[in-house]
N, C-alpha and C positions, 0 to 999 in steps of 0.2 A: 881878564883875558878878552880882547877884543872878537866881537861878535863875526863871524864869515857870514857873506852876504852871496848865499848859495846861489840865489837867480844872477847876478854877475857874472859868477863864476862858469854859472851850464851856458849863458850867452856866447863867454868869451869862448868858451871852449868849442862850442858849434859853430861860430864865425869862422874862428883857426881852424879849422876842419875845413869845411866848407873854399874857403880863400886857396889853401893847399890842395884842394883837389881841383881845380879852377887854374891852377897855372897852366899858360898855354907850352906846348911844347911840341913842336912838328914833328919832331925826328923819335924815333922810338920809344913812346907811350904806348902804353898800353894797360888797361880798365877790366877789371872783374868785381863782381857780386858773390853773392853768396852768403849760407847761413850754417847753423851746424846743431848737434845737441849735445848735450855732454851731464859732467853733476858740479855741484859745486860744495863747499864746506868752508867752514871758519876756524880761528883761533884767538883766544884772546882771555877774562879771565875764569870762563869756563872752561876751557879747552888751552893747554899753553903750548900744545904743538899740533903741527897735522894729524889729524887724525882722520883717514880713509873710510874709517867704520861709522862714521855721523855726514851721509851726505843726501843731499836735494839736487833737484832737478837743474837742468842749468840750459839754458838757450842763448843763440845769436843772429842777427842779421850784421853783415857787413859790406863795404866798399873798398877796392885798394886798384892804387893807382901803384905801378911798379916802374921806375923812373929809369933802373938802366937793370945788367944783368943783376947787380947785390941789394939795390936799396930799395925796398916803396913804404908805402905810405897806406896805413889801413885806418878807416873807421866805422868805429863798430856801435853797437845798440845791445847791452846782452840784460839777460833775467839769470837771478840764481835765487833756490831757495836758501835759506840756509837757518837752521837749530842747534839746540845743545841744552843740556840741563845736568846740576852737579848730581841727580839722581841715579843718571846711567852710568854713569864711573868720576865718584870726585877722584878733584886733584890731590886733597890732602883732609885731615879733619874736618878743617873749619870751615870749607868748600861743601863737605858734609852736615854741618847743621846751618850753614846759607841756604840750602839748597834753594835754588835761581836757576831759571829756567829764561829762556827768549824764543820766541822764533817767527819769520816774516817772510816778504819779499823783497829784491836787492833789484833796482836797474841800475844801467851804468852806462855812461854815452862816455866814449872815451876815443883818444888819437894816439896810434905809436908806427914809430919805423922800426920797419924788421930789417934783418940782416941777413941775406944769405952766404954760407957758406961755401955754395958748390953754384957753378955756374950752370944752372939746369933753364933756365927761360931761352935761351937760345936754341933756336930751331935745328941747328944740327951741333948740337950739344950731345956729348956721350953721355950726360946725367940724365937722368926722369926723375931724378927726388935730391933735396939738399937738405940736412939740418939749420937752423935759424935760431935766433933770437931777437926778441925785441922789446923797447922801452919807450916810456911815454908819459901821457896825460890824462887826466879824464875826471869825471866828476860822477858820484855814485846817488842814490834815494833810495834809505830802507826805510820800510813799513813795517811795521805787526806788534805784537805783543811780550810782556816779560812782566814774568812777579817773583817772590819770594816765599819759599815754605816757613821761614824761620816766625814769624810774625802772625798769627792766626788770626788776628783782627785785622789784618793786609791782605789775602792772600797770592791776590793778585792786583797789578798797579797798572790796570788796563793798556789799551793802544798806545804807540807812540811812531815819532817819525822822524827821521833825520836825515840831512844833507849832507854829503862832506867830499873836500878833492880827497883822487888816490892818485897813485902813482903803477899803473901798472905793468910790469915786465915778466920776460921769461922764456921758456924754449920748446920748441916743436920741430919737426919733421914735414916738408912738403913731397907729395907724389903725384907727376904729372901723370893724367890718366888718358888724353889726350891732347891736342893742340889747344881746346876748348874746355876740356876738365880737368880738376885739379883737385886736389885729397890731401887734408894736414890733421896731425896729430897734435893738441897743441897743453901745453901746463903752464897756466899764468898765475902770476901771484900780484896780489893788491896790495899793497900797503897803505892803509887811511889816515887820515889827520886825527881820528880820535878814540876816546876810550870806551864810548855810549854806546857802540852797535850795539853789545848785548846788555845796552840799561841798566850795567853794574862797572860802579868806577868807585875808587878811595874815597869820595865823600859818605857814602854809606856804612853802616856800619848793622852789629843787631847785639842783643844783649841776654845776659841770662844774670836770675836771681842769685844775689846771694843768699848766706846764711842769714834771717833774722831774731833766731829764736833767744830769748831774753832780753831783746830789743824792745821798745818802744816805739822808737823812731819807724819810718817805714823801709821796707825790705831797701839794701844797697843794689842799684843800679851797676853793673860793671858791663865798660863798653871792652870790646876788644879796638885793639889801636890797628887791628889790617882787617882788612877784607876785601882789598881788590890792589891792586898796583896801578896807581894813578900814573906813574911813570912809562906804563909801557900801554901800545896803541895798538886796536884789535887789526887785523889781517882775515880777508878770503882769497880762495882761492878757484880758479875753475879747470877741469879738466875735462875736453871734447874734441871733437870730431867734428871737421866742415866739409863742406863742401862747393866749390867756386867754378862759375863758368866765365870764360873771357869775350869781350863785347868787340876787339879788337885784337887784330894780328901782328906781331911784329918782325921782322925779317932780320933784324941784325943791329945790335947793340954796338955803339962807339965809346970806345970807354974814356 
């Protein structure tokens, strides 16, 4: 498998960021800032669906540039914690004598266009909130730790760290609170290029003795053939609260 050359990638994606918020446009632009808090969580083969009861912290700073009443353009900066271990509820037996644990820190520089549904940015618009969604780009860095119970001469496989694009999308609610402030509710989902967030993927494996008694030979080694699904790629998720102030006013949208 050819190797992703992560610093490329965070380049490319801060340039295109940066160049798309840079387009000039006289006639109704209009800029806001803003950050939020929220929690975040994982899935993947610790955890093989959402699960709400395993969540961290999760923060944002962002920028968006909203180009007419439906489409803009946001980029953001966000922090999420995110954990799990087969201890708190495996998925099945063998998740049970894996027991694998991980857990770190996640940044994430990322660019997506939202969509609004309801025409609310215009100034004498009967809306004040519209639901949205939106999809994108971005590129993630987790840090921290993960080991294995199964192995007591292992028990833990120290720090680690890894790069990877995601792909981020998903849907919220915006509510304007004034001319100037602005309040969304928002649930995004990640989708990554790999299987290592939680430093458990199908190469791994762990073993338990056989029977040797009346043997000779030394005790049989038996691996089991799964322990992770190298097929499928772990997923986070963040769910929070922003809040944006606009730097600029706009009078009236030409569609």
């Amino acid at each position: 498998m050819k190797k992703v050359n992560f610093n490329s990638i965070f380049i490319f994606v801060l340039l295109g960021c940066l160049s798309l918020l840079a387009v000039p446009n006289a006639n109704g632009q209009q800029y806001e800032f803003g950050g939020g808090l929220g929690v975040a969580t994982y899935s993947g083969d610790l955890v093989r669906r959402l699960d709400m009861g395993r969540l961290g912290a999760q923060g944002t700073l962002f920028g968006r540039r909203n180009f007419d009443n439906v489409w803009s353009l946001r980029v953001g900066l966000s922090y999420g914690r995110l954990s799990a271990a087969d201890s708190i509820n495996p998925i099945d037996p063998v998740a049970l004598v894996r027991d694998a644990y991980f857990q770190g820190n996640l940044f994430e520089l990322s660019a997506v266009m939202e969509y609004h549904f309801l025409d609310y940015l215009h100034p004498q618009s009967p809306n004040r909130f519209s639901p949205y969604g939106f999809f994108g780009i971005g590129v993630s860095y987790f840090n921290g730790k993960g080991g294995f119970g199964f192995d007591p001469d292992q028990p833990d496989r120290g720090g680690y760290s890894i790069g990877v694009p995601v792909i981020p999308f998903g849907v919220g609610v915006k509510y304007k609170l004034t001319d100037k402030w602005g309040l969304a509710l928002e649930m995004g989902f990640r989708a990554t290029f790999t299987d290592l967030l939680d430093r458990v993927d199908g190469n791994v494996r762990f073993r338990r003795a056989g029977d040797g008694m009346g043997q000779i030979e030394p005790i049989e080694q038996i691996y089991y053939p799964y322990q992770a699904n190298s097929s499928d790629r772990d997923w986070y998720y963040f769910l929070g609260l922003t809040v944006s102030y606009s730097i600029s006013s706009v009078k009236c949208y030409i569609y």
